[in-house]
RODO-2510 file (C-alpha; in nm, 4 decimals, decimal comma):
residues 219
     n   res          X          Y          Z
     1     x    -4,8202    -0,9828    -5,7851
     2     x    -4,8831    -0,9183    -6,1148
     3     x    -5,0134    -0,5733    -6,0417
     4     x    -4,7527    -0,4725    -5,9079
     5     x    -4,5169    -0,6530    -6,1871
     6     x    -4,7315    -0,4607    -6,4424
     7     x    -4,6215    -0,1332    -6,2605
     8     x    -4,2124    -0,2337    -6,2281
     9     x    -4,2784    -0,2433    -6,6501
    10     x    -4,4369     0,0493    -6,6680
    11     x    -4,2469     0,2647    -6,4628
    12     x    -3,8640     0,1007    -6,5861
    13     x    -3,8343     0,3352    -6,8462
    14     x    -3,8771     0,5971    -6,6115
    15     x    -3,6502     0,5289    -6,3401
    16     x    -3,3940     0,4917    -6,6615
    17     x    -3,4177     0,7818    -6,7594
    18     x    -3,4001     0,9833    -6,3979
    19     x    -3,0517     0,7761    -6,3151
    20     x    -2,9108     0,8855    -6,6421
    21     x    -2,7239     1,1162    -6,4404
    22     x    -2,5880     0,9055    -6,1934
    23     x    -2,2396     0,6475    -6,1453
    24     x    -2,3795     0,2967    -6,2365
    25     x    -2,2157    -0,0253    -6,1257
    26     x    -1,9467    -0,1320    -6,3863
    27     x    -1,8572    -0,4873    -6,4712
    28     x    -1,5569    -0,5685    -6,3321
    29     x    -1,4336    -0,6946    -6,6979
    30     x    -1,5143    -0,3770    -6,7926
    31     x    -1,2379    -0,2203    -6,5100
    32     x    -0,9736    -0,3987    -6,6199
    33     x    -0,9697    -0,3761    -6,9924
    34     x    -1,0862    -0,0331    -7,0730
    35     x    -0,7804     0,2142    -7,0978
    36     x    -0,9183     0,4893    -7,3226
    37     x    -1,0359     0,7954    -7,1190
    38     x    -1,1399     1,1369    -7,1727
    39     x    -0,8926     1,3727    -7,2406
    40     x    -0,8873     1,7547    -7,1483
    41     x    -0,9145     1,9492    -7,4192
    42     x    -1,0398     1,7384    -7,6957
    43     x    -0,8498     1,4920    -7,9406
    44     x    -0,7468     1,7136    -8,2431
    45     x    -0,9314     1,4495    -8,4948
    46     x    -1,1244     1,7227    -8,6992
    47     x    -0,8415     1,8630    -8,7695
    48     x    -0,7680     1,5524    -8,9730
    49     x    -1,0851     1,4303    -9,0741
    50     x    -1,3877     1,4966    -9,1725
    51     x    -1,6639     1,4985    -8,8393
    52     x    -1,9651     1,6223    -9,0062
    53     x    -2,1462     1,2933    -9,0741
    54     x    -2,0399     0,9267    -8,9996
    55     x    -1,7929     0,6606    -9,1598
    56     x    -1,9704     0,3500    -9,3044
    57     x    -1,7458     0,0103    -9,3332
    58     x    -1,9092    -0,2725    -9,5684
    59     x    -1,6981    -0,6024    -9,4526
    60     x    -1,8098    -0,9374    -9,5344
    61     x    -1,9024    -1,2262    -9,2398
    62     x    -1,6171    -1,4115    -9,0759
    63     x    -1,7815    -1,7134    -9,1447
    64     x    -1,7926    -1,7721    -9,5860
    65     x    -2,0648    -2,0861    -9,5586
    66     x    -2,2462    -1,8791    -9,8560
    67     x    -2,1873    -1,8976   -10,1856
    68     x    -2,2860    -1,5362   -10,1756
    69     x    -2,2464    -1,4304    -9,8341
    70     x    -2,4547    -1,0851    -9,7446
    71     x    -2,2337    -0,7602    -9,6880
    72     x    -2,2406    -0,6198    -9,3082
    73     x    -2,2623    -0,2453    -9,3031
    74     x    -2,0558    -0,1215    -9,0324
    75     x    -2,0907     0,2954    -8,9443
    76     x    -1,9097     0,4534    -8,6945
    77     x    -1,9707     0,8529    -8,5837
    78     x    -1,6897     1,0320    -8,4418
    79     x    -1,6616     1,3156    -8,1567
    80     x    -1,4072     1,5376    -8,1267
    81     x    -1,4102     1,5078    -7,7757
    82     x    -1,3293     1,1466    -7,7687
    83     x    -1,6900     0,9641    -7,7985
    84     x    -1,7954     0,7323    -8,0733
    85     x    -2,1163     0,5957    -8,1654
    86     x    -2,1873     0,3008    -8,3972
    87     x    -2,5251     0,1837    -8,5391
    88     x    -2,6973     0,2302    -8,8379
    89     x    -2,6634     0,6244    -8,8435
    90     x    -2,8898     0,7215    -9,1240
    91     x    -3,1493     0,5238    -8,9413
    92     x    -3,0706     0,6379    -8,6189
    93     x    -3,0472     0,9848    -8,7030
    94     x    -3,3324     0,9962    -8,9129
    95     x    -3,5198     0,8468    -8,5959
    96     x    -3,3758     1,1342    -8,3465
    97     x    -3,4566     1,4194    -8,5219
    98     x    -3,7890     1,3250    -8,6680
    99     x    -3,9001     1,2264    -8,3067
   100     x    -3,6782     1,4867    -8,1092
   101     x    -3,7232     1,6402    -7,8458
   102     x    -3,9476     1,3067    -7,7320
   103     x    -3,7261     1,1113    -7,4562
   104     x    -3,7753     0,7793    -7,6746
   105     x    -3,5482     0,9610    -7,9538
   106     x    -3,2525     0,9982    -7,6933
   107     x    -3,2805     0,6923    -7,4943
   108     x    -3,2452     0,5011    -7,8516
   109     x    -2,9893     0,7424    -7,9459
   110     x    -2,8232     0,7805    -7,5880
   111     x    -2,8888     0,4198    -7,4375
   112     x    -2,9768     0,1519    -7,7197
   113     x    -2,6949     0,2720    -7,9587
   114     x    -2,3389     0,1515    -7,8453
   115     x    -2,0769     0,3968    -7,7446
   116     x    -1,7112     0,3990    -7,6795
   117     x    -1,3931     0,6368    -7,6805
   118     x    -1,1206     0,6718    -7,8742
   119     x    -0,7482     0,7975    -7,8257
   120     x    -0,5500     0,8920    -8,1633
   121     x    -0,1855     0,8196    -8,1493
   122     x    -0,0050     0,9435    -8,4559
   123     x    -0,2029     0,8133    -8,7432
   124     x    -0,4364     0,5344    -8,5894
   125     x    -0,7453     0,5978    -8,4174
   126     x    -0,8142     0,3159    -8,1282
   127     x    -1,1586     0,2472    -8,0466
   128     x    -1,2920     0,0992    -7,7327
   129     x    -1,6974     0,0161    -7,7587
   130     x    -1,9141    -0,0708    -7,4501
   131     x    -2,2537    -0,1365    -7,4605
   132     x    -2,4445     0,0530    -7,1671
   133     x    -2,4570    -0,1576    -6,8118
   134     x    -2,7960    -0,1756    -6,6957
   135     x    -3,0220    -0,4387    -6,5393
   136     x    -2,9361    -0,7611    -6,5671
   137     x    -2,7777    -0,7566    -6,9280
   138     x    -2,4446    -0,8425    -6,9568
   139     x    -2,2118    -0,5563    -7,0891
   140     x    -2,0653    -0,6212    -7,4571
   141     x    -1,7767    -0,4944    -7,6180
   142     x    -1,4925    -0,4930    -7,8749
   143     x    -1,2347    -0,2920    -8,0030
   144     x    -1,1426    -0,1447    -8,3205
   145     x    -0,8537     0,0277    -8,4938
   146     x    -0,8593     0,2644    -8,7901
   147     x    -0,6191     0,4510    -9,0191
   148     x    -0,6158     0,7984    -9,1190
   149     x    -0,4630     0,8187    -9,5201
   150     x    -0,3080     1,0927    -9,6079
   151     x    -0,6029     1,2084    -9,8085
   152     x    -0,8338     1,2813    -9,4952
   153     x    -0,9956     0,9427    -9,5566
   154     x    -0,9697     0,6655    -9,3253
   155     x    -0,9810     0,3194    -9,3059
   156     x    -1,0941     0,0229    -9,0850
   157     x    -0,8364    -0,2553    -8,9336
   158     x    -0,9929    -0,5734    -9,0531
   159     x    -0,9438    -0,9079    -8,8779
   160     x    -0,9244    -1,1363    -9,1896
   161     x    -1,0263    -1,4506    -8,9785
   162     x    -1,2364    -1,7221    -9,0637
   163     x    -1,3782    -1,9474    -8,8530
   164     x    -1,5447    -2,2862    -8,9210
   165     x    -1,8749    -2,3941    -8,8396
   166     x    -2,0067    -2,7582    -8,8542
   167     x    -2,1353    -2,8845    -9,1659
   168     x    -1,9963    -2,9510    -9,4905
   169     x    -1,7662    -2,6626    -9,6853
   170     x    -1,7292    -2,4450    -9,3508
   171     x    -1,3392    -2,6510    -9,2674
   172     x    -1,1258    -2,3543    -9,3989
   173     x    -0,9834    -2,1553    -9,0695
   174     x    -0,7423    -1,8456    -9,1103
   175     x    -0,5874    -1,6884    -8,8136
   176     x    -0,3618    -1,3501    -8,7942
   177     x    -0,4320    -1,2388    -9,1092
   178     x    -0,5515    -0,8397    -9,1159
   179     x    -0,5966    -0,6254    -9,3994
   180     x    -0,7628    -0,2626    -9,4436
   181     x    -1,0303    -0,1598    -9,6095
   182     x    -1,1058     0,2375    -9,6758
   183     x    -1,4698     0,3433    -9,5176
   184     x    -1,7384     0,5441    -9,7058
   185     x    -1,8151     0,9001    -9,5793
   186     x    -2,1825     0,9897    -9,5461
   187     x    -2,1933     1,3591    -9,4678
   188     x    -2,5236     1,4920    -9,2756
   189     x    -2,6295     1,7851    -9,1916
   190     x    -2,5862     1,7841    -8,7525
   191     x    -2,5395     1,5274    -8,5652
   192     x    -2,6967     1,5288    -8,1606
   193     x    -2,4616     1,6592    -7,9304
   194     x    -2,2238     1,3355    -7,7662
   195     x    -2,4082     1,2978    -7,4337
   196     x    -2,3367     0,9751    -7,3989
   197     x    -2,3531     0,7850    -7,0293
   198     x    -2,0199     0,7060    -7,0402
   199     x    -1,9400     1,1022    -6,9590
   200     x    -2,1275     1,0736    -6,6553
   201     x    -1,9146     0,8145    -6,5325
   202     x    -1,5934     0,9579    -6,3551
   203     x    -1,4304     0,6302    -6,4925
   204     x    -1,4046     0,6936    -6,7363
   205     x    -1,1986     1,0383    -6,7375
   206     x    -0,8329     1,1045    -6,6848
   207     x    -0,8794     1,4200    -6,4884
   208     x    -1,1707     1,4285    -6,2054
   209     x    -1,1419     1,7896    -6,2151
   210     x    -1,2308     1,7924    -6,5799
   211     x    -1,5485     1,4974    -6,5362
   212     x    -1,6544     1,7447    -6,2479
   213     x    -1,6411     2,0350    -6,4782
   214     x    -1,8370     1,8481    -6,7012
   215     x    -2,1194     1,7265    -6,4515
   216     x    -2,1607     2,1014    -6,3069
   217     x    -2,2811     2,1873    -6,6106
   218     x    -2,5637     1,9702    -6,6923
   219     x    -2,6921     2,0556    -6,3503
***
């Protein structure tokens, strides 16, 4: 037994890696509350901002129990064919290219990073992040909203609530408050290409023709 448990570790990665291709089972959460979807022909967002590098948010925790509470960095890479990534880029990119082509670099880049897709409607970008459904682990999410300014720069939607956790000087609780807060651009030189799993799901496309397009050519 625990040969053969040794082996099921070994070869996980693997197996991974071989069904990157293929339709995986989606959470039926997942079904009902994701509405973005691929679009023929691209979104039109570099044409309004910048692409070539990543936006980085620096919000402050929900929860204020700390006299001097520690900043959360918050980066977000856009697509313009409707994919997002978020992570810590400079990290993450640093990681793909130093190790690329090895298939470690993409799965963290591809698999361990979360993804999404975004529509823009006039001057807001909505975001819809999923992380990848595989296994046994339960499939995050969230969503996000952010504003384009009029000077190419854009900024983040923040939720402004704060919730209170037990203890002393953690009572104070805020609800429906949102504010926005303009995001840093960190310009890089490429970025990998947005091969993302969710583009192999048909799903997750508004035209079949178009995800079948897009499938016939990573064949």
């Amino acid at each position: 037994m625990k040969t053969l448990f040794f082996y099921f570790v070994l070869f996980l990665p693997l197996l991974s890696c071989s069904n990157a291709k293929k339709q995986v089972k989606l959470p039926d959460e997942l079904r009902q509350t994701f509405s973005n979807r691929f679009e023929p022909g691209g979104t039109g967002l570099g044409s309004r901002i910048d692409l070539h590098g990543f936006y980085r948010n620096l919000l402050k925790p929900l929860v204020r129990s700390s006299p001097t509470p520690d900043t959360i960095t918050w980066d977000i890479l856009f697509y313009e064919d409707g994919s997002c990534i978020t992570s810590k880029m400079d990290l993450m990119l640093n990681n793909y290219y130093q190790r690329s082509p090895s298939r470690q670099a993409s799965r963290n880049f591809y698999r361990d990073a979360v993804w999404g897709i975004y529509r823009l409607q006039n001057d807001t970008v909505f975001v819809q992040f999923r992380e990848y459904p595989f296994g046994f682990r339960q499939t995050g999410g969230w969503n996000q909203r952010y504003i384009i300014n009029p000077n190419r720069s854009v900024s983040i939607v923040v939720d402004n609530t704060i919730h209170s956790l037990p203890g002393p000087g953690s009572t104070t609780v805020k609800s429906g408050t949102l504010s926005t807060q303009v995001a840093k651009f960190i310009s890089v030189a490429k970025v990998p290409p947005p091969d993302q799993w969710m583009k192999n799901q048909r799903f997750f496309w508004r035209n079949d023709s178009e995800w079948e397009r897009y499938m016939s050519g990573r064949n």
